[in-house]
C-alpha positions as CSV (number, residue, x, y, z in Angstrom):
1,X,71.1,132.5,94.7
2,X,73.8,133.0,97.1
3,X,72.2,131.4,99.9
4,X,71.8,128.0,97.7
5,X,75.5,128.5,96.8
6,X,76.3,128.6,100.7
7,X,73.9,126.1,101.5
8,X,75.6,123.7,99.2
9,X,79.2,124.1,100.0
10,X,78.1,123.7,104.0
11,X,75.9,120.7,102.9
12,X,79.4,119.6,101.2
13,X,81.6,120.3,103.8
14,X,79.5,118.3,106.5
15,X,79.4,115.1,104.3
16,X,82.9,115.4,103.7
17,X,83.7,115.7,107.4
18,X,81.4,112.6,107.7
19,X,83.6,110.9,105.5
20,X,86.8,111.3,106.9
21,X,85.4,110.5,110.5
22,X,86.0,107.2,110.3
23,X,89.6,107.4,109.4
24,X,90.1,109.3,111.5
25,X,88.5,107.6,114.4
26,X,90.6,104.5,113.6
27,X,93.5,106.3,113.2
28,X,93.1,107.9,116.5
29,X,92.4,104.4,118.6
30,X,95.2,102.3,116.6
31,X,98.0,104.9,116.0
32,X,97.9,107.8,117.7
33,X,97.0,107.5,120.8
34,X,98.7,104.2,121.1
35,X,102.3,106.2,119.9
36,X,101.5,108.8,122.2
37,X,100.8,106.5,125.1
38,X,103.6,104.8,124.6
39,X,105.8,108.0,124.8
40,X,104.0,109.6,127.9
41,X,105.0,106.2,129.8
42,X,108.8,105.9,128.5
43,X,108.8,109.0,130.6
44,X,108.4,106.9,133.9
45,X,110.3,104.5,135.1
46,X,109.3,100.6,135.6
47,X,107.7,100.0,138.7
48,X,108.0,97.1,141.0
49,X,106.0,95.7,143.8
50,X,108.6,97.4,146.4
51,X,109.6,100.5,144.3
52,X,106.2,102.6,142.4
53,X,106.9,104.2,138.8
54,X,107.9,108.0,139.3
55,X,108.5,110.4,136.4
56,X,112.6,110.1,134.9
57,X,111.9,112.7,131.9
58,X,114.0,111.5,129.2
59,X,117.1,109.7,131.6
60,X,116.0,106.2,129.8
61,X,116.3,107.9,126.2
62,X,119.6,109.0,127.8
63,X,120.7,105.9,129.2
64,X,119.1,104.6,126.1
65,X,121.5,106.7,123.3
66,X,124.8,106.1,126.0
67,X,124.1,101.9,125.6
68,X,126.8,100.8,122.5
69,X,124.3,97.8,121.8
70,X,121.3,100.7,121.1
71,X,123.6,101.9,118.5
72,X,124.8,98.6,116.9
73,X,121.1,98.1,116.4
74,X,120.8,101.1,114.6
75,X,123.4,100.3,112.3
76,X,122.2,96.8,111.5
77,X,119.0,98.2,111.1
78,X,120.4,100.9,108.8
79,X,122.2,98.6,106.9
80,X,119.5,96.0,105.9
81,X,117.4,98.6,105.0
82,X,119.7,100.0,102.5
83,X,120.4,96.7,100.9
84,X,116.8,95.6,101.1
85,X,114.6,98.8,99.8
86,X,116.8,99.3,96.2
87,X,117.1,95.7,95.7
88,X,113.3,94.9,96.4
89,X,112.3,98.5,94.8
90,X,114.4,97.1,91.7
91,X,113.3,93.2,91.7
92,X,109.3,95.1,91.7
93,X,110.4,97.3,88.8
94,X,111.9,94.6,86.7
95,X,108.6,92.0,86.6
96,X,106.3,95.7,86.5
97,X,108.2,95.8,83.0
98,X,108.3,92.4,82.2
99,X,104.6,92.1,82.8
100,X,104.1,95.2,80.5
101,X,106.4,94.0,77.6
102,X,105.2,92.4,74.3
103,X,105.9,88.9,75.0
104,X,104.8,85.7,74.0
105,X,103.3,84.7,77.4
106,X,102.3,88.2,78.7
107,X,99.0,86.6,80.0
108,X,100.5,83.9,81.7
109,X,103.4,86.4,83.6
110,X,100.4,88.2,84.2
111,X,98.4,85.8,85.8
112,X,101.3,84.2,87.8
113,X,102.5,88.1,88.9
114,X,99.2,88.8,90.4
115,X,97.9,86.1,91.9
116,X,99.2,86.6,95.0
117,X,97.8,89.9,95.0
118,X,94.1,88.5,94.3
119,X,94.1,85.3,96.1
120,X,93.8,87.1,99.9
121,X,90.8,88.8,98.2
122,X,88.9,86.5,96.9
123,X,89.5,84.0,100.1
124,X,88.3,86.8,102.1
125,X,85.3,87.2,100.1
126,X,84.6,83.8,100.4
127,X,84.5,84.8,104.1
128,X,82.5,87.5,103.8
129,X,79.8,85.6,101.8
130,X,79.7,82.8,104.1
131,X,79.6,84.9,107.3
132,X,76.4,86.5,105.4
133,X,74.5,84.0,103.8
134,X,75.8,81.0,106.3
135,X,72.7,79.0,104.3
136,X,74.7,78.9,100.6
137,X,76.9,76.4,102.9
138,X,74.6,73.7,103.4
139,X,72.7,73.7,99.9
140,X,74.2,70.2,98.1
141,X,75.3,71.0,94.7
């Protein structure tokens, strides 16, 4: 009995490892390796054709946090994103309730509130279908 049991859970964990293979493979090509390329070579500088790159360590991200404009960027940055995230985070909460209240044109508010959402999916679909059964195209209706 116990070798079923063990069986099982290994027969589990090897289709849940193939599951989360792709995700992780993706992530891997398209985020990680990307950020961490991008951090290995902030650690050289720019080469020209007269001078070749040669390892700085972390002089630009010193001559990066000494530059006044770096820091008004920040703060701009910091700024619109505290105005923008409550106010949006608020506007979102408002229609979520107003789509959820017991109104007279509930379906309508509905409708119009997630539209937008469905539309992309249904053009890409349409996509989809055509890219697989190119055929459907041509058939006169």
């Amino acid at each position: 009995m116990s070798a079923h049991v063990n069986l099982e859970r290994r027969r589990q964990a090897i289709n849940g490892w193939l599951l989360f293979s792709p995700a992780a493979v993706l992530l891997t090509t398209f985020a990680f390796y990307p950020s961490i390329a991008t951090l290995w070579s902030s650690m050289f500088s720019r080469g020209t054709r007269r001078r070749p790159t040669e390892f700085v360590g972390t002089e630009n991200y010193g001559d990066l946090f000494a530059d006044p404009t770096f820091w008004l960027v920040v703060k701009s940055n910091l700024i619109y994103a505290a105005a923008t995230i409550p106010v949006s985070i608020g506007i979102a909460l408002a229609m979520a309730l107003w789509a959820n209240s017991k109104i007279s044109a509930r379906g309508f508010v509905r409708t119009a509130y997630f539209t937008p959402t469905v539309l992309p999916m249904i053009a890409a679909a349409n996509l989809w279908l055509f890219f697989y059964t190119p055929g459907l195209a041509s058939i006169p209706k």
